[in-house]
N, C-alpha and C positions, 0 to 999 in steps of 0.2 A: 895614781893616775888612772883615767878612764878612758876604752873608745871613744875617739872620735866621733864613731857612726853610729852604736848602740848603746854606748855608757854604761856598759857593765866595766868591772875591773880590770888593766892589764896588769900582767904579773911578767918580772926580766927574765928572759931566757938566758942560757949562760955563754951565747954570743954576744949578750950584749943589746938584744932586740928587745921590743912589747910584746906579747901575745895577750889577744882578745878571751876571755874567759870566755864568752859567748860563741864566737866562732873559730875562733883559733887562728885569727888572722895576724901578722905579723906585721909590726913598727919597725921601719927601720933603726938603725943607734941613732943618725942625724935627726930622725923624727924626736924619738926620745931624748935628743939635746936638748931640741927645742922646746917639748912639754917640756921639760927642766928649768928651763930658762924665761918661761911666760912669765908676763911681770903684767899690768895692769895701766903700763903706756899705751894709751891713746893716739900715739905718733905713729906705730904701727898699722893703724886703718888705714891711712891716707893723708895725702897733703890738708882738705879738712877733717878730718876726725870724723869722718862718718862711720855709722854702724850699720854696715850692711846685712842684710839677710844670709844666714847659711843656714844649712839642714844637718848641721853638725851639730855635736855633743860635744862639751866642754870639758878640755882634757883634765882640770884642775881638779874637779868637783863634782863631773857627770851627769850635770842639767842640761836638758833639752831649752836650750837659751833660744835659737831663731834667730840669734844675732853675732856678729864676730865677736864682739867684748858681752861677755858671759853677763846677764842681768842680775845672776844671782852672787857670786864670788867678786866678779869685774875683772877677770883676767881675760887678757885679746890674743886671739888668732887671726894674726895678720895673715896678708892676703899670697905670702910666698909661703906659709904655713899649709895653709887651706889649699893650695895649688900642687906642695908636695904630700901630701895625704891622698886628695884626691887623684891625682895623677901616677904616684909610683906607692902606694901603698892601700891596696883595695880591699875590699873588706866582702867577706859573701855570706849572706842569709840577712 
């Protein structure tokens, strides 16, 4: 699995969290459910299947996609994804 924000490697801490190789910022476990559980549903975007813009990195494969469903892999970071990353797991540098 990859940051979110930088797409370097995380590696599991032994609570159970991610930690950012890069900064050393911490996933929570439910974060890390979720990378766990990306799958490459489209139902996830939205009622129509839009692929909205984010400035995230693709937890899967750690491309700078620009989009919620990675262009490169095709796995989606839906938009309660992208709401708890950015909101209760922040990432510095």
């Amino acid at each position: 699995m990859y940051c979110p924000y930088c797409g370097a490697p995380l590696s599991p801490t032994e609570n159970g969290e991610l930690r950012c190789a890069a900064s050393g910022a911490l996933f929570s476990q439910n974060v890390r459910q979720r990378f766990e559980q990306m799958t490459m549903d489209l139902a996830g975007l939205g009622p129509d299947g839009e692929n909205p813009p984010t400035k995230l990195h693709c937890p899967k494969c750690g491309a700078k996609t620009g989009r919620a469903r990675c262009v490169d892999c095709g796995a989606v970071l839906t938009s309660a994804t992208v709401y708890e990353i950015v909101e209760f797991n922040p990432h510095a540098g």
